[in-house]
C-alpha positions, 0 to 999 in steps of 0.5 A: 506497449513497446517493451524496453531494449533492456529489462529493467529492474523494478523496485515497487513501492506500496502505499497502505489505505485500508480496503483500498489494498484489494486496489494494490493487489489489482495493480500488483496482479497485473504488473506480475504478468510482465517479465521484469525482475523485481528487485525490492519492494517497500511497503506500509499497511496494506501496502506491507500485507500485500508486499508481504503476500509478493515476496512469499508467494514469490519465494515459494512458486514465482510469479504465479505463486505471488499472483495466489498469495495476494489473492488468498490473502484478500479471499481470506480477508473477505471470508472474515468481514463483518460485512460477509452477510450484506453481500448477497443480492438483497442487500446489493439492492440500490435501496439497501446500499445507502442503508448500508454506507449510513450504517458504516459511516455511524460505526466508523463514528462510535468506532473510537469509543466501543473499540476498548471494550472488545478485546478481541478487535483491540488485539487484531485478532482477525486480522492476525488471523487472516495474515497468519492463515494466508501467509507463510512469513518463513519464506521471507528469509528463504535463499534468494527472497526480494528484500522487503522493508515494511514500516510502523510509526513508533509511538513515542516519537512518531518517527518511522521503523523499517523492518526487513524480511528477518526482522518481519513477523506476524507483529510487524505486519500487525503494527504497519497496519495498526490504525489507531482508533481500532486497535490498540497499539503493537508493542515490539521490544517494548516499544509501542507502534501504530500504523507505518501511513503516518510517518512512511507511507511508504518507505522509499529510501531503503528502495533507493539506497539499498544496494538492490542494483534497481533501475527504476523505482514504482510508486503504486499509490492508493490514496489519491491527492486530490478529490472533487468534493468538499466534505461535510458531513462529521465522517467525510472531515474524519476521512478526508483528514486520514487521507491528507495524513497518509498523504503528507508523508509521500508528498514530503518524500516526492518532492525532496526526491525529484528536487534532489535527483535533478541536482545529482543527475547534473552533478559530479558523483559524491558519494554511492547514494548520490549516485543510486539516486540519480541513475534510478527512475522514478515513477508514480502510478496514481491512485484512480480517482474514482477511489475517493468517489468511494465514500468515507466508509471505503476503505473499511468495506471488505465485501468480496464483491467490492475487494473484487472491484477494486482489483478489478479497477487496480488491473484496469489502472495498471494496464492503462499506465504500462500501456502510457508510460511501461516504454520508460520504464528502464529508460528514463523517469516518467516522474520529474515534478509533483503531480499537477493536482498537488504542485500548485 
């Protein structure tokens, strides 16, 4: 990879999508090795757990210190699973491991209907405990912190809201990762909020126009556009259908942008977004493919064995992406157009 002549200033952008966060974290894990000041991060459900584990453990030990939290974050989500017990060499037997999808795909369908009679997952009891055993969200306002905006869709309107690193506790982080059909919703000044992948997945605005001085905004994305196969089974409709919805928003965002950014990079300065549009470059490092090979039940797969795969896929796709394009980065947008799988 060359390396740029001027270091550029790197604004991430993180897309939410379940299990598929351990993905991020792959990604995150391996742009952390490279000497780039990172300027802004905006992040939506999983996208806002592993934003949120960056910007601590950067605040506290640096680069190293956001590669430990990331990773701690994610040992502490699979020493929680539910699914702890099947990852031992029995169950990972190729005869077991279709029982087991099966039986996921079974729970993903009765999910809706057995989640209001526990309390306990209805109020995100494990997940709150996993963040706030992991996570020292003190250090979000600590002198010098990366701003951080993560998002939650509220309810009544299904419109987005951003919180910034004061405004973000452990109920913030709670309602951006706040899937519907698990979780009752998270209630904030009175105001109820479900998962931020419906209406920003993630946020890309306040990356851009939030003073930040970034030169090139990364979009790390988890869901892939576009997949291979038709589903048909009841569960593969659910999932295809979740995935096209935390999509929706993000197509949205890309188009509006690189059609508006072409008009500002040939226009006269109006105003300073007009402007921090047209001198950010844009980049989009999509979602491997072999992610939507995974099933209707992978993102809700959290043993460490298949957390580690996927970070070990998310380093995998981070390496070969700088290898390909990290020459533009501070350069110019290696993103001008939709992705062809979704532009025709």
């Amino acid at each position: 990879m060359t390396v740029p002549s001027q270091p550029p200033r790197l604004a991430l952008a993180l897309q939410g999508g379940g299990a598929h966060g351990a993905y991020g974290w792959g990604v995150l894990d391996r742009l952390l090795e490279e000497d780039w000041p990172i300027v802004a991060v905006s992040g939506a459900s999983a996208g806002a757990l592993n934003g949120a584990a960056l910007v601590t453990g950067f605040a506290s030990g640096g680069r190293q210190g956001a590669k430990d939290a990331l990773a701690r974050l994610w040992e502490s989500v699979s020493r929680n699973s539910p699914l702890q017990a099947f990852d031992t060499d029995f169950w990972m037997l190729p005869a077991f491991e279709p029982l087991l999808r099966r039986s996921l795909e079974f729970g993903k369908l009765i999910s809706r209907y057995i989640a209001p009679l526990s309390p306990g997952l209805r109020d995100m009891r494990a997940l709150r405990r996993v963040v706030g055993d992991s996570l020292d969200l003190s250090l979000l306002t600590s002198p010098g912190a990366i701003p951080l905006s993560i998002a939650a869709t509220r309810v009544a309107t299904g419109a987005a809201r951003l919180f910034q690193n004061d405004e973000i506790t452990l109920d913030a982080l709670m309602a951006s990762a706040c899937l519907p059909e698990l979780f009752g919703p998270v209630t904030i000044d009175g105001e109820p909020h479900w998962d931020g992948g419906f209406s920003a997945n993630p946020a890309l605005e306040p990356l851009i126009f939030g003073g930040h001085g970034q030169t090139d905004m990364l979009i790390v994305q988890i869901t892939p556009f576009a997949t291979g196969e038709t589903p048909d089974t009841l569960v593969e409709v659910m999932g295809r259908m979740s995935d096209i919805g935390f999509n929706a928003c993000l197509l949205r965002d890309l188009k509006a942008l690189t059609e508006v950014q072409a008009i500002a990079r040939r226009a006269p300065p109006i105003d300073d977004n007009f402007t921090a549009l047209a001198r950010t470059n844009l980049h989009l490092m999509e979602a491997a493919p072999t992610l939507s090979e995974r099933g209707p039940t992978g993102k809700s797969d959290t043993r460490r064995s298949q957390l580690e795969a996927l970070r070990q896929l998310g380093r995998a796709t981070a390496d070969a992406w700088l290898a390909e394009h990290g020459a533009r980065l501070g350069q110019g947008s290696t993103l001008t157009a939709l992705p062809e799988a979704v532009a025709a």
